[in-house]
N, C-alpha and C positions, 0 to 999 in steps of 0.2 A: 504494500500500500504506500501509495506517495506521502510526503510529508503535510501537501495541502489537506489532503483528504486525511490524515491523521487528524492535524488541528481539528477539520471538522465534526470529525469523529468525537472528540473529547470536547470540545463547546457543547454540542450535542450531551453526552453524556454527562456535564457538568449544568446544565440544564435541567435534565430530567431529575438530578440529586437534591437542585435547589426547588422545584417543582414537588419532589415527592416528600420533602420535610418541612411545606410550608404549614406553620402552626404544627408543628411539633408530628407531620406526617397527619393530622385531624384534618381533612380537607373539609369537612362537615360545616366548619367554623369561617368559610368562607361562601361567598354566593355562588347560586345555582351556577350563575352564568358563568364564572370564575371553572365552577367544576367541573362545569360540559367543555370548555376550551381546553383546561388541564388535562383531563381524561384523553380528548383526541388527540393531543401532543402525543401525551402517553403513546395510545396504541399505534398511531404513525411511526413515534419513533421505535418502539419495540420492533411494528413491521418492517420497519426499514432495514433494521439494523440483522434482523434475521435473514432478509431476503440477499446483505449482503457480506451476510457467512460472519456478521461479528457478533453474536449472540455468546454471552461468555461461558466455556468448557465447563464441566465441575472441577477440574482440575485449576482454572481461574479462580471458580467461587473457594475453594477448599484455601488458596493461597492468600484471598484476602481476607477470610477468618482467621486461619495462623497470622497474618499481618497483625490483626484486630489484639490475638492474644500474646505477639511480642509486643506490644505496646507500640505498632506505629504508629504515627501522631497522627494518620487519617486515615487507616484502613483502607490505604491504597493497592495497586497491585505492584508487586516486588521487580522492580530492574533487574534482567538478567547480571549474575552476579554480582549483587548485592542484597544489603540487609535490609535498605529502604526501597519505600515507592519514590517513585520521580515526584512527588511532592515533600517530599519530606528529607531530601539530601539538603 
């Protein structure tokens, strides 16, 4: 994957984080209208992101729990060889 389409990749993804924890992940606490917009983010981006093979492994999800439980400071996913995620170098 190119580097543009990386960036894109994780704005997108940094999106959907800031999106799915607003109000403490309580979207209930926000308006309908708010919801319906959110939600179809959601499933657009979900779709998208399946349709182009970046849907994450469990072997992804597995590494950002172990991140979660060495204490990365964001429960990011871990840089080839390294102890951090590329946030937290």
């Amino acid at each position: 994957m190119n580097k543009k389409l990386i960036k894109v990749a994780d704005a997108a993804e940094m999106l959907w984080v800031v999106l799915a924890n607003v109000n403490g992940g309580d979207w209930s606490k926000q308006s309908k209208e708010w919801q319906k917009v959110a939600a179809r983010w959601r499933d657009n981006y979900f779709e998208a992101m399946d349709e182009a093979g970046l849907m994450p492994t469990s072997e992804v999800i597995d590494e950002v729990i172990e991140n979660e439980e060495n204490n990365c400071k964001c429960g990011g996913i871990k840089l080839p060889e390294s102890d951090f995620c590329k946030d937290c170098i």
